[in-house]
C-alpha positions as CSV (number, residue, x, y, z in Angstrom):
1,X,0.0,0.0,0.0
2,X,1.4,3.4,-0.9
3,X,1.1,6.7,0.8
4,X,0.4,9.5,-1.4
5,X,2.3,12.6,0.5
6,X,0.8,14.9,-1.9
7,X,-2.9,14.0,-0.4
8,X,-2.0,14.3,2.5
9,X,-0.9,17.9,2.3
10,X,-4.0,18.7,1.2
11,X,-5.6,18.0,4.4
12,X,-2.5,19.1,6.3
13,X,-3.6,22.9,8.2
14,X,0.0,23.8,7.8
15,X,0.9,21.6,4.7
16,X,5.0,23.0,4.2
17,X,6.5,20.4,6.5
18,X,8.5,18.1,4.6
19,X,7.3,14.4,4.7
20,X,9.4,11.5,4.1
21,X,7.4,8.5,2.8
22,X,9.0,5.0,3.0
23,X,7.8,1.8,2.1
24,X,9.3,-0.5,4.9
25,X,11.6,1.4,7.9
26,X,13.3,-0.8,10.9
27,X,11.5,2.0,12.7
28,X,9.9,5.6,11.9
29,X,11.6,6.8,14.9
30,X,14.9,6.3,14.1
31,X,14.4,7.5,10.6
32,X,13.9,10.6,12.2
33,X,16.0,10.7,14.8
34,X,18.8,10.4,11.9
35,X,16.9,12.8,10.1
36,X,17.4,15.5,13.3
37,X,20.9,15.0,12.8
38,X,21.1,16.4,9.2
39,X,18.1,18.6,8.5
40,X,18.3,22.0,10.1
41,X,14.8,22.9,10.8
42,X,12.1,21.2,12.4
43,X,9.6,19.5,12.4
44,X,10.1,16.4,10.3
45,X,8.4,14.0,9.7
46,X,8.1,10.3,8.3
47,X,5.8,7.8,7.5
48,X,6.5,4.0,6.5
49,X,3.8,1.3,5.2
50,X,5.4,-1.1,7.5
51,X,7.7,-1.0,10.3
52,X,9.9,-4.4,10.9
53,X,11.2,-3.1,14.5
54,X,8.5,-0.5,15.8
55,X,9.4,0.4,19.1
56,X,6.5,0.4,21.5
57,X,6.2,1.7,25.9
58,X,8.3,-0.4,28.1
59,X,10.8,-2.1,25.3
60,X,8.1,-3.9,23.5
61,X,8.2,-4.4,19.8
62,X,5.2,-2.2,17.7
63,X,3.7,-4.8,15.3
64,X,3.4,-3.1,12.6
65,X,1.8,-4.8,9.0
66,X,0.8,-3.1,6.1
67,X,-2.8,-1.1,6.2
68,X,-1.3,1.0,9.5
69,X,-0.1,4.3,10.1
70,X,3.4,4.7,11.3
71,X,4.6,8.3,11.7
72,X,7.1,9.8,13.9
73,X,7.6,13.4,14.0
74,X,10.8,14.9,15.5
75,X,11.2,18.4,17.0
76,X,13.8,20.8,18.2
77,X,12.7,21.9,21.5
78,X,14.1,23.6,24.5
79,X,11.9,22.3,27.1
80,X,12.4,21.5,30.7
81,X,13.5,17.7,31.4
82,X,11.5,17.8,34.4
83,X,8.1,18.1,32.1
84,X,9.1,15.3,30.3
85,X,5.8,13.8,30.7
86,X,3.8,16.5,29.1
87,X,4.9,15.6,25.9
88,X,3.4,12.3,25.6
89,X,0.3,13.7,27.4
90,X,-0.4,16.7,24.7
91,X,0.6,14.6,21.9
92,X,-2.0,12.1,23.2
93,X,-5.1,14.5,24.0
94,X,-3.4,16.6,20.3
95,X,-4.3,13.3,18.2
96,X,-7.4,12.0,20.0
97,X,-9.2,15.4,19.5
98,X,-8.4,16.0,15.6
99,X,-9.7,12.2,15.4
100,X,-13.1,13.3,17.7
101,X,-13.4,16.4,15.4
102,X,-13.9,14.2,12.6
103,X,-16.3,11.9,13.8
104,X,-14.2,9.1,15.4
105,X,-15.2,9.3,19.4
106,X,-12.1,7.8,20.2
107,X,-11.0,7.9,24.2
108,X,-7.5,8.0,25.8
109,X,-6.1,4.9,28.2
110,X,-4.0,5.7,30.4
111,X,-0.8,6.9,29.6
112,X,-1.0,6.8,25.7
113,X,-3.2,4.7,24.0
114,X,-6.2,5.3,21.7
115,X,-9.2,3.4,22.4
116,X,-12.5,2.8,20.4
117,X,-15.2,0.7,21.6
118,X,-12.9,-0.1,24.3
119,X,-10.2,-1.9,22.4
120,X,-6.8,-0.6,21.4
121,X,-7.0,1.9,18.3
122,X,-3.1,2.9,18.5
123,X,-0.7,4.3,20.9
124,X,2.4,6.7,20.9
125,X,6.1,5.7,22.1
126,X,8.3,9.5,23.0
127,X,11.7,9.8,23.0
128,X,14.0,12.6,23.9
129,X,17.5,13.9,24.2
130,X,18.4,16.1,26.9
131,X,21.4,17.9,27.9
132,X,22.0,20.3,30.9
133,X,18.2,19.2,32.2
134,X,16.6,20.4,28.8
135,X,15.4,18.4,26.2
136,X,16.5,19.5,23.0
137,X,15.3,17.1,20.7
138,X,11.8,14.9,21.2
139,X,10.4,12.2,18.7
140,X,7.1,11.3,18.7
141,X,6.3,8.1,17.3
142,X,2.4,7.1,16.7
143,X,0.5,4.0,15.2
144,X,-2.8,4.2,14.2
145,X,-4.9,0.9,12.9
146,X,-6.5,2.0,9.8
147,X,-7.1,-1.5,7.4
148,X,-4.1,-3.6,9.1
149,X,-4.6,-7.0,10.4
150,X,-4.5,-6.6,14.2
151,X,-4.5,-9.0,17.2
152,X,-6.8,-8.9,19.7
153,X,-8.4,-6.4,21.7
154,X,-7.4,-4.2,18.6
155,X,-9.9,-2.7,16.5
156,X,-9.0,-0.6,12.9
157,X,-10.8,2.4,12.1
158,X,-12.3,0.5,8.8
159,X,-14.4,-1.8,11.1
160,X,-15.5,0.5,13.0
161,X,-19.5,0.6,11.4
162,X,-20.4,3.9,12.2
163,X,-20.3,6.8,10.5
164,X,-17.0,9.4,10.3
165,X,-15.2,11.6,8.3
166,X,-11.8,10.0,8.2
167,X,-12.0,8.5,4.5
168,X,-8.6,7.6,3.9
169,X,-4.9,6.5,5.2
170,X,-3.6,10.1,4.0
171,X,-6.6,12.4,6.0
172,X,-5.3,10.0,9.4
173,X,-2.0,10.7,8.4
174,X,-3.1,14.6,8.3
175,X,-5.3,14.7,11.7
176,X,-2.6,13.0,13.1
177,X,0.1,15.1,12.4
178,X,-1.9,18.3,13.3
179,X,-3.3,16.6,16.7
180,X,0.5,16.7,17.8
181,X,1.7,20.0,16.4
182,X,-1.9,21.6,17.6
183,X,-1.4,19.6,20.8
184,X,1.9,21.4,21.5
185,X,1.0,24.9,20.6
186,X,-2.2,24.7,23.1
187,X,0.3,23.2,25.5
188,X,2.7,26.4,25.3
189,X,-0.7,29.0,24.9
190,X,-2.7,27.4,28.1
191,X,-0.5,25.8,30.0
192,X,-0.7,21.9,31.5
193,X,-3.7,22.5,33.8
194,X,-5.7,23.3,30.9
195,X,-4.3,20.3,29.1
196,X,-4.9,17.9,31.9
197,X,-8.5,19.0,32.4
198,X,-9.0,18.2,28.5
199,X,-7.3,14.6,28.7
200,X,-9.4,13.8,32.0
201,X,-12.4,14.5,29.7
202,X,-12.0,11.7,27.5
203,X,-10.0,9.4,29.9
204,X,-11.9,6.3,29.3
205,X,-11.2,4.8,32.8
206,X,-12.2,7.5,35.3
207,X,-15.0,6.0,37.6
208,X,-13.3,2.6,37.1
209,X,-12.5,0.3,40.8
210,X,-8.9,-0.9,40.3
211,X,-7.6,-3.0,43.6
212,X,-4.4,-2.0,44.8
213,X,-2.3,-4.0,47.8
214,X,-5.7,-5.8,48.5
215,X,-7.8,-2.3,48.9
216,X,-10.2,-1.0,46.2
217,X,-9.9,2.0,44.4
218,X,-11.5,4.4,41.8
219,X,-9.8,6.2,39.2
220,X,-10.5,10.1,39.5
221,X,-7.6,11.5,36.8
222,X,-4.0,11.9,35.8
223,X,-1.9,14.2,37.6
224,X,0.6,16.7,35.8
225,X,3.2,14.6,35.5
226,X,1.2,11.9,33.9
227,X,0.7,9.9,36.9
228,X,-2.9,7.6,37.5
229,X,-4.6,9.5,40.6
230,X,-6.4,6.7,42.4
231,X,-8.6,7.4,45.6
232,X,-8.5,4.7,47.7
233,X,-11.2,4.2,50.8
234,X,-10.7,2.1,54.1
235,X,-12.9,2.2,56.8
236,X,-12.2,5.2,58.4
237,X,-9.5,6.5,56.2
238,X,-9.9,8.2,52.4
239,X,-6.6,9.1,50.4
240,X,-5.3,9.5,46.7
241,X,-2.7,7.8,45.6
242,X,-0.2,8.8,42.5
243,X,1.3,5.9,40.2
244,X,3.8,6.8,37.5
245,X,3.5,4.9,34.2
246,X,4.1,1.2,34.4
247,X,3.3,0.7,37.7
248,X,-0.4,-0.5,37.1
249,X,-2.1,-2.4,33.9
250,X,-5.8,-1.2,33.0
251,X,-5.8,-3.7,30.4
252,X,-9.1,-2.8,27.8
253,X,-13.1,-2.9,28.7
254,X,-13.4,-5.2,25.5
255,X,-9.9,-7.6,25.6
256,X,-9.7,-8.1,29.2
């Protein structure tokens, strides 16, 4: 399957960012990472029809066939190590709203996956450079199911039987792109509370009881630094506690 980069500038809000368009990559990420190295502008980006060594969260391999999107896009940043996790957070909320404006009423899991009809749509693996506590350089790497085989709980966006306004590989490509870039700017304009209170909104798994250490709890949000805020109740004692990525699997309403 080939991606047609002019048709997807045509949907593109700001379509003068150069596109690279592969048909098989090891990964998209480290196209671009060696892409940061020589171009002297950002941001770039690139897209492969198949990835044979996608990188997904916590060392796992992305599977990536042919019918997917797989796009990274790198930037040149100077932005606080400390707030790290806001990237992956923006970039998240960025992508599922452009997706939601068309149509598609995909939700977030948390930290980074797209769901729809509670199973896994996609997901987003971040990686940064940083020197002297800044990051200078972050890629952003995303996979989307459009028309690719996928195992379950997956679900592509071409069995999904309702109606939206997503009608091809290049207008994801597009929303996708713009979710991250429109993601960041509201980031930078409104700051992360604003941000945060948007991702809570389509968190799919606030209200949900998760059992922690033999106590049960309910998710009530994500805090700023993109940890799971969990109240937990014993009898006579209420308190929220804060787990960083990693530390607790939701699995998916649909796949568990």
């Amino acid at each position: 399957m080939s991606i047609d980069p002019l048709k997807i500038k045509v949907h593109l809000q700001q379509p003068s960012y150069p596109l690279y368009i592969f048909d098989t990559v090891t990964s998209t990420n480290q196209v671009v990472w060696d892409l940061l190295g020589k171009e002297p502008n950002s941001p770039i980006i690139a897209i492969a029809s198949r990835q044979t060594a996608g990188r997904g969260q916590w060392g796992r391999t992305w599977v990536s066939s042919v019918g997917g999107l797989y796009l990274s896009i790198g930037l040149k940043l100077n932005f606080p190590a400390q707030n790290a996790p806001h990237l992956t957070l923006l970039t998240a909320w960025g992508i599922a709203q452009r997706l939601r404006d068309y149509g598609l009423p995909v939700k977030l899991k948390w930290p980074n996956d797209f769901i729809l009809e509670g199973r896994k749509l996609g997901g987003i693996k971040s990686e940064t450079r940083i020197q002297q506590e800044i990051i200078t350089h972050c890629v952003i790497g995303v996979g989307i199911n459009w028309s690719n085989a996928v195992p379950n709980p997956g679900i592509t966006i071409q069995s999904y039987a309702n109606p939206h306004d997503i009608d091809s590989l290049e207008t994801l490509a597009a929303l996708t792109i713009d979710g991250v870039l429109q993601g960041y700017q509201e980031y930078l304009r409104d700051g992360i509370e604003n941000l945060m209170r948007n991702y809570v909104e389509i968190l799919d798994s606030v209200g949900r009881k998760v059992i922690i250490k033999g106590i049960t709890g309910t998710i009530i949000g994500v805090s700023t630094q993109g940890e799971l805020k969990v109240s937990l109740q014993a009898p006579g004692s209420k308190t929220t506690l804060t787990l960083p990525p990693g530390t607790l699997s939701l699995g998916y309403p649909q796949g568990e």
